[in-house]
N, C-alpha and C positions, 0 to 999 in steps of 0.2 A: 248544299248544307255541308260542313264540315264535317268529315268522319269522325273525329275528336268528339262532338257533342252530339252524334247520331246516340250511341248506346243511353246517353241521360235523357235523351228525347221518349226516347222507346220507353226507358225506366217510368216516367212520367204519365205517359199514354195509359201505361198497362198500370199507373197505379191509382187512377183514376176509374177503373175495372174491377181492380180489388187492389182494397189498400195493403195487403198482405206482401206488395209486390213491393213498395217502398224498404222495406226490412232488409232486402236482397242487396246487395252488395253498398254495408252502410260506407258512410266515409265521417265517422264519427273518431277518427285520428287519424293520425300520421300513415301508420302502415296500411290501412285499408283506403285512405285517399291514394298510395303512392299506387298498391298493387290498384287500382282501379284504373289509374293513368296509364299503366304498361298496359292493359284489358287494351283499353281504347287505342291505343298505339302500337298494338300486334298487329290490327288488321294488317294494314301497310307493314309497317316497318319489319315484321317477322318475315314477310314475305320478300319484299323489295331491299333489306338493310341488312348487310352482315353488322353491325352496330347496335341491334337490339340483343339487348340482354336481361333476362329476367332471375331470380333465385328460385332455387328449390322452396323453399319457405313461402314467398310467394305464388309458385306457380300450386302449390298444394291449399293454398288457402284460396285462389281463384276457383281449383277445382268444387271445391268443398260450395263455395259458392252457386258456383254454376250448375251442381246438382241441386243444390234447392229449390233455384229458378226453373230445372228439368221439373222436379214434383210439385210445385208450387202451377204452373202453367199447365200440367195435366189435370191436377185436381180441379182449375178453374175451368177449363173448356170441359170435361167431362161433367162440371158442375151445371153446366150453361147447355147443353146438347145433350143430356140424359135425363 
């Protein structure tokens, strides 16, 4: 499977668990499709590619994301095992 569409695969799985998980990183324009595309092309390219570059703008808006998805996935497993 392509690393590229692994993260919208996972997105998918887990929103089928609770759809609260769909919300998380929308791509409902331009700036949130683009930083979603740098997401998926860190893995690699951050690590392997002097060529990847991301903005401040963007990497604070992934962050902000990515915490939701932190609270959002505690709140369902402790929902589901408590």
């Amino acid at each position: 499977m392509s690393s590229l569409f692994y993260i919208e695969k996972l997105g998918k799985l887990c929103a089928q668990i609770d759809a609260e998980f769909a919300t998380i990183f929308p791509l409902d324009n331009k700036f949130h499709r683009r930083c979603f595309r740098r997401l998926q092309r860190a893995y690699i390219e951050a690590r392997y590619s002097e060529h990847y570059e991301i903005t401040v703008e963007e990497l604070a808006y992934l962050e902000g994301e990515v915490q939701k998805l932190k609270e959002l996935v505690e709140r369902v497993c402790l929902g589901r095992i408590g």
